[in-house]
N, C-alpha and C positions, 0 to 999 in steps of 0.2 A: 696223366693226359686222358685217360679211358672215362675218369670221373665228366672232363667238359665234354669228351666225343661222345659220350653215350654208347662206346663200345664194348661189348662182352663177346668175345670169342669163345668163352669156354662153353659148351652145351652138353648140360645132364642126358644123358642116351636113353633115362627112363620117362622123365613127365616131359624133357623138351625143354626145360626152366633154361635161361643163359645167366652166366657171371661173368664178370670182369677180370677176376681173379680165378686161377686154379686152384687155390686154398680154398675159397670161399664154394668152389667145387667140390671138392674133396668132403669139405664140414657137412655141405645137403646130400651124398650119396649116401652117408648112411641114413640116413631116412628114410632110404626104399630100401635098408637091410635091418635084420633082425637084430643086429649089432648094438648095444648099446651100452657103451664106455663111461659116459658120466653117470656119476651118483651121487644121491643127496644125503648130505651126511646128518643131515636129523631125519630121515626114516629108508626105508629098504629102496624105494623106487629109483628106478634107473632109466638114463635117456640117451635117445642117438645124437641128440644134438644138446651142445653147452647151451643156445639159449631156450631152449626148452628145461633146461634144468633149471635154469635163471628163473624165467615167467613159473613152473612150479615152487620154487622158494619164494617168490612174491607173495603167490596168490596162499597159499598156504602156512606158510611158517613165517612170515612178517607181517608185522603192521602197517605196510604202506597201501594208504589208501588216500587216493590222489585227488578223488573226489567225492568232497565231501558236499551234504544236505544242506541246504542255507537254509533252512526251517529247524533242523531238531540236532545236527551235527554230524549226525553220524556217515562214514568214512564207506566208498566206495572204490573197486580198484578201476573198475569201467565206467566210462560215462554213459553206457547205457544201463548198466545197475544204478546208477543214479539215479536217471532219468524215471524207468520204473519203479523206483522206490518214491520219488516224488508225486505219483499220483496215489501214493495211499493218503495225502495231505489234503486232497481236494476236498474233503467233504468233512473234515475238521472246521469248525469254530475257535479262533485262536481270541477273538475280542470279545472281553464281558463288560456288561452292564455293571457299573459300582455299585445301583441305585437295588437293583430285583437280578440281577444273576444270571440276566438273559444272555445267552451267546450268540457273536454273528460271524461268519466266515469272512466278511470284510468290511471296513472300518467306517466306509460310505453309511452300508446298515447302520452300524450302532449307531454314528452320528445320526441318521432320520430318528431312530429307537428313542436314544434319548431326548429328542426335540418333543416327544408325547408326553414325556415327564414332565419336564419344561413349561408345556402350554402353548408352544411357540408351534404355527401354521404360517408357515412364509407363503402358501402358494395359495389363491384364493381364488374359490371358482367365480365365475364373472357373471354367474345369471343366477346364483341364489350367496347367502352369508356364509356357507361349510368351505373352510379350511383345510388343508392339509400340509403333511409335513415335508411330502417330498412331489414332484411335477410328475408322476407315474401313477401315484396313487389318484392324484388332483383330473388327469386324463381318463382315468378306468371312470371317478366320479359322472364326468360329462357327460362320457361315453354312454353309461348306464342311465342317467338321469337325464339328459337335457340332447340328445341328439335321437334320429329316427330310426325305430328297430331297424325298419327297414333298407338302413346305408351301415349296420352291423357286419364289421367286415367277416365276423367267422360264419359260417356257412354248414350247418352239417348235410353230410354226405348220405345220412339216411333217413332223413325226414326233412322236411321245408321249415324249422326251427332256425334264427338266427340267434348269434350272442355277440357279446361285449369285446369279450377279454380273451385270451389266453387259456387262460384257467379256468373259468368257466366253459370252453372249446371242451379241452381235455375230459374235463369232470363230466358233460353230457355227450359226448363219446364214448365213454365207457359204460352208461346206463346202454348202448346198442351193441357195440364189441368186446363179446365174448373171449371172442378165442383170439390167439396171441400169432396173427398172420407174418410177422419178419423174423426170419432165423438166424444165429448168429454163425458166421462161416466156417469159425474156427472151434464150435464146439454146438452143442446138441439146445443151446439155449435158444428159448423162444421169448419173443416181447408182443407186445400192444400196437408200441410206439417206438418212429424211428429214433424220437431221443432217448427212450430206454436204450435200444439199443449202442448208441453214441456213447450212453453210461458206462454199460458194459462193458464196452471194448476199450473208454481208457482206464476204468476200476479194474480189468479181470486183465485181459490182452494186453 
């Protein structure tokens, strides 16, 4: 009945915790004592409580591991061991080129990659004959060639120079910033850029 009522009359006198049961009292008291009755019978170590002996035989002296990587397979007992292990994958190349060997972290890429092999230019710019293989590439073109520096969305912040792209941003940025002005919070690194740092925190943290 205590299961539907949500009632626990038994209260630990030490942390305050309640149970529903006085067994299940009795099992957490010794966890505010030095007492510790179970033992693991493949090594020396001893616990106050059976499922602490349990969770140390998992994690230690079995193989179970309940989650595993859908990238490389291998077996985690936490999903947040998992979790952190799958960002060491981010910056793996799993897809190659048959043709030259080139690698790309996803499949999108190689499909545009191999379209250069090919000859094949689906995207065509509209005010001169230059092709290209993918609509990002075909836009940085325009961008660059056929529309006014001056409606150049990037902007630098240290000189009255405008540019195209992205990248070209970044790259003439760093001809002015030197020194690496964002810290990272959880450790003594310093960056450039707030995406370096984004980097960092999901590669390191």
């Amino acid at each position: 009945m205590r299961v539907h009522t949500g009632e626990k009359p038994f209260s630990c006198t030490v942390c305050m915790k309640t149970f529903s049961r006085k067994s299940n009292l009795k099992s957490h008291s010794l966890s505010h004592s030095s007492e510790k009755p179970w033992s693991c019978s493949k090594c020396p170590k001893t616990f106050s409580l059976k499922s602490y002996l349990n969770k140390h035989v998992k994690q230690v002296h079995s193989n179970y591991r309940p989650y595993p990587c859908g990238i490389c397979g291998k077996g985690h007992l936490f999903k947040r061991d998992r979790d952190r292990h799958l960002t060491t994958h981010l910056n793996e190349k799993h897809y190659k080129c048959q043709k030259c060997g080139k690698r790309f972290a996803n499949p999108r890429n190689l499909r545009h990659h191999v379209k250069q092999h090919d000859g094949i230019r689906d995207f065509k710019c509209s005010q001169c004959d230059r092709g290209y293989t993918n609509r990002s590439a075909l836009s940085i073109h325009y961008s660059k060639q056929h529309s006014n520096p001056t409606s150049w969305p990037f902007e630098c912040i240290f000189c009255p120079k405008k540019v195209a792209t992205s990248s070209e941003f970044q790259r003439h940025l760093s001809s002015h910033v030197k020194e690496k002005p964002i810290f990272c919070t959880l450790c003594s690194s310093s960056f450039a850029y707030k995406f370096s740092l984004k980097a960092h925190l999901v590669r390191v943290h």
